[in-house]
C-alpha positions in Angstrom: 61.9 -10.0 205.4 58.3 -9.3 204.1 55.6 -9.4 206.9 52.6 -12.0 206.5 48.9 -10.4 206.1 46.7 -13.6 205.2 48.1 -17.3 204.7 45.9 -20.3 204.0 46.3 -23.6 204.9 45.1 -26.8 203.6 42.0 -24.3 202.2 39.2 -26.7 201.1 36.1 -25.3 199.2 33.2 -27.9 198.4 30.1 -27.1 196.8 27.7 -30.1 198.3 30.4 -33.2 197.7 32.3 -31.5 195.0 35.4 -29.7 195.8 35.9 -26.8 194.0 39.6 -26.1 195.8 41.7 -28.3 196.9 44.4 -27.9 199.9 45.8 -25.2 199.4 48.3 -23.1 201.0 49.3 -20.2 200.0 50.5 -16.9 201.7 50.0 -13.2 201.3 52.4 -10.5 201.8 51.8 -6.9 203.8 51.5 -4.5 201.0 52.3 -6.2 197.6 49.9 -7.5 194.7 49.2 -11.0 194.6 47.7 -12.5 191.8 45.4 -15.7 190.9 45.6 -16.6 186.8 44.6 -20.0 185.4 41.7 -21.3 183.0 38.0 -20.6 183.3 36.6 -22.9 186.2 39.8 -23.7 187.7 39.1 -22.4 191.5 40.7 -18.9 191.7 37.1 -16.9 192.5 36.0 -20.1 194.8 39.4 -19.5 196.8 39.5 -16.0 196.8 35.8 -15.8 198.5 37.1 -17.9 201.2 39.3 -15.2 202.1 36.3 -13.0 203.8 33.6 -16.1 204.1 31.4 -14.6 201.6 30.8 -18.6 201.0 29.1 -18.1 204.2 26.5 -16.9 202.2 25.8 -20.2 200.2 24.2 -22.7 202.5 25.6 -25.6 200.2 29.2 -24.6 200.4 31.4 -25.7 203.3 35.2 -24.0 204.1 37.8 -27.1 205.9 41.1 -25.9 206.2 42.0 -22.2 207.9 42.6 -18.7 206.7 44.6 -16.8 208.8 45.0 -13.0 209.1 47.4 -11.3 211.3 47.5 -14.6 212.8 44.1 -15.1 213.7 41.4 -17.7 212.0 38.8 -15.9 210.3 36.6 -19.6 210.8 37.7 -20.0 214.2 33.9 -20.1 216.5 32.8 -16.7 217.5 34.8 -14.6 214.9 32.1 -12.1 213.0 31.8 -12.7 209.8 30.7 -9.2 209.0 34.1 -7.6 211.1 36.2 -10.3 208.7 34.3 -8.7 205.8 35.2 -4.5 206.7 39.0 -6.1 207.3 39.2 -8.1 204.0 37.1 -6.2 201.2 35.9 -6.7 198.2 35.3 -5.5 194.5 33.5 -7.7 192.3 34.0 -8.4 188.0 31.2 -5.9 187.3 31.0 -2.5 189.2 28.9 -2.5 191.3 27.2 1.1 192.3 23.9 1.0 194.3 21.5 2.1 191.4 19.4 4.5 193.7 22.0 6.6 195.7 24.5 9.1 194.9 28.0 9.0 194.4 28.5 10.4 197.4 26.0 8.0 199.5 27.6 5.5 197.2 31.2 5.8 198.6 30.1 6.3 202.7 27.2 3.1 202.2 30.0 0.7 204.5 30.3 3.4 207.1 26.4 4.2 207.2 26.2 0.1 208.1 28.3 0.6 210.9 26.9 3.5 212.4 28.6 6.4 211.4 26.2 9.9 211.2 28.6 12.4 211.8 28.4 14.5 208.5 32.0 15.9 208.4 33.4 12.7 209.3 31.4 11.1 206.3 32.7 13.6 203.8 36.1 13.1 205.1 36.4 9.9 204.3 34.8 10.5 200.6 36.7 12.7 200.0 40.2 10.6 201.3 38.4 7.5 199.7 37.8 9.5 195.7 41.1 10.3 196.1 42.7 7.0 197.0 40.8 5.9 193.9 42.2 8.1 191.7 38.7 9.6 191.5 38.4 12.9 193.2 38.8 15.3 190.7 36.5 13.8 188.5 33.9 13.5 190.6 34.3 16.4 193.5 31.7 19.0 191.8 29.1 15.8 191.2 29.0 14.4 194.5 25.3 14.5 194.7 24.9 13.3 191.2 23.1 9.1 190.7 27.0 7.0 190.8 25.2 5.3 187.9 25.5 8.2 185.7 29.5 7.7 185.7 31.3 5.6 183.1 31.8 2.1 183.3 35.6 2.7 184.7 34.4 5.6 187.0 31.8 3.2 188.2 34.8 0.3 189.3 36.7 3.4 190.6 33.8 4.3 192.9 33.5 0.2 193.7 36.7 0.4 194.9 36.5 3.6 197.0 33.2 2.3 198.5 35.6 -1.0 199.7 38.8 1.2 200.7 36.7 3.8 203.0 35.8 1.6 205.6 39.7 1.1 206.0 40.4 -2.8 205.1 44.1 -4.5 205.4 43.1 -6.3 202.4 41.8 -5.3 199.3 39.9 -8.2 197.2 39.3 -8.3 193.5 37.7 -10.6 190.8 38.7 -10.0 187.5 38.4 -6.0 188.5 38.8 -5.1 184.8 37.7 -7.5 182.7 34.2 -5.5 181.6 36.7 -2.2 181.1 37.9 -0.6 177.9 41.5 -0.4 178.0 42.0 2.9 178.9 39.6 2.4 181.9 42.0 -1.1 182.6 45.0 1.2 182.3 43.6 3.6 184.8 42.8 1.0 187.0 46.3 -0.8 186.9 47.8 2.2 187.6 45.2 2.8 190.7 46.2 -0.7 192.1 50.1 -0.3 192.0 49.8 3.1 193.9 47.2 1.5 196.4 49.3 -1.7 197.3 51.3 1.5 199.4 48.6 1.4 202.1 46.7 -2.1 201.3 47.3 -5.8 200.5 45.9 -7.0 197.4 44.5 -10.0 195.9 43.6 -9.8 192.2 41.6 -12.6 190.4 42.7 -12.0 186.6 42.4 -14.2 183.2 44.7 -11.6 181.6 48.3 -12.8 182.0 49.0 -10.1 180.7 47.9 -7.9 183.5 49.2 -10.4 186.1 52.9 -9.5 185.3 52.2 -6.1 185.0 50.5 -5.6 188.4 51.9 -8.1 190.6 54.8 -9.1 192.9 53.7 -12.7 193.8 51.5 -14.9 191.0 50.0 -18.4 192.4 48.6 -20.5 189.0 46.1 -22.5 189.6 44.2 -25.5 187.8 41.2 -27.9 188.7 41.3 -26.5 191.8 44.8 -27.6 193.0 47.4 -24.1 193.4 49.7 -25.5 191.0 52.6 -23.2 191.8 53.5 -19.6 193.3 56.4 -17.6 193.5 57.6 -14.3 192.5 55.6 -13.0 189.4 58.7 -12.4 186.8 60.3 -16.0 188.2 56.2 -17.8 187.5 56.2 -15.9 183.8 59.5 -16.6 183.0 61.5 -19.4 184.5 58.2 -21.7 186.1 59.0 -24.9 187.9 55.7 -27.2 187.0 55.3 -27.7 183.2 51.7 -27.1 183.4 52.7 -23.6 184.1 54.9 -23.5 181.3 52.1 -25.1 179.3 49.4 -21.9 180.1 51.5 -19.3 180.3 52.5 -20.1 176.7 49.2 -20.7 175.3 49.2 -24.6 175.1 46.0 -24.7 176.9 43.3 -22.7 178.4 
């Protein structure tokens, strides 16, 4: 039996009195993809930000319901935001290298937060980090070189390492792909089906397409309600809720 990382339950999202999720519960497996697909607007970002309180961020928005992960409530009083964040990254729709530092610099920033000077340890884990993200190699003589320089698929490669070298259980993504050429979304699609070995993923995606590709477990959501989940080839191909059914086959959204 697969091993829990993260559940929600009864996860509320309001932005002042609108809510922009609604109760839901939904679980996520040790090591397998899981993705988020429905319409424009229909809550997938909003709930996949409460899964590392970067809503704490947003004085109008206010979290009811828990999120666990390995068993413990990232809301409960007293738990560190900041420690909840290094556990549960994040890589956002655009990539997003710091315009002013290196590669490098670039891959080691998380580490620097926390502390960490020792030089060799630093380009030990760039080094492990570029080649986690299927990076290394293109990168290893340029290390020193502005991350902005790269292409717009290196640059969500070196997003991604920046998030994986500070170690997180879980890896979360918002539409990781959707300002990449296909051959960059290829490369990263690829990246995310070797990485789910050693992390738990989350994808945001509006490509269905990708969804079934990448992922073991698909939840569909709509006006902020998780309509269903289950296993990604059962959602795509035999769904329970015709509103599934209805998206999936181009009806709507």
């Amino acid at each position: 039996m697969e091993a829990l990382r993260m559940e929600t339950e009864n996860l509320t999202v309001y932005y002042g009195k609108h809510a922009g999720v609604r109760g839901v519960s939904l679980p996520v497996y040790d090591r397998t993809i899981t993705a988020l697909i429905g319409p424009s607007g229909c809550g997938k970002t909003t709930f996949l930000r409460a899964l590392n309180r970067m809503h704490d961020l947003n004085p109008v928005v206010r979290v009811e319901g828990r999120v666990r992960l390995d068993d413990e409530d990232i809301y409960a009083p007293g738990v560190d935001p900041v420690v909840i964040r290094r556990k549960v990254g994040m890589v956002f729709q655009r990539p997003t290298p710091f315009p002013t530092m290196s590669i490098f610099e670039n891959v080691v920033a998380g580490l620097r937060l926390v502390g960490v000077r020792d030089r060799d340890r630093l380009r030990e884990v760039a080094e492990r980090s570029l080649r986690q993200a299927a990076l290394w190699d293109e990168v290893k003589d340029r290390l020193n070189e502005p991350a902005v320089g790269l292409s717009g698929g290196q640059q969500q490669r070196i997003s991604i390492a920046r998030a994986l070298a500070v170690e997180p259980e879980v890896l979360l993504m918002d539409e990781p792909t959707s300002a990449l050429d296909p051959i960059s979304t290829q490369a990263i699609e690829d990246l995310l089906v070797d990485l789910k070995e050693q992390v738990t993923i989350v994808i945001v995606t509006h490509n269905m397409q990708q969804a079934a590709r990448v992922s073991d477990r698909t939840a569909f959501f709509l006006d902020g309600e998780m309509i269903e989940f289950g296993p990604t080839e059962q959602l795509f191909t035999n769904p329970t809720d015709p509103r599934t059914e209805a998206y999936i086959t181009g009806r709507f959204g």
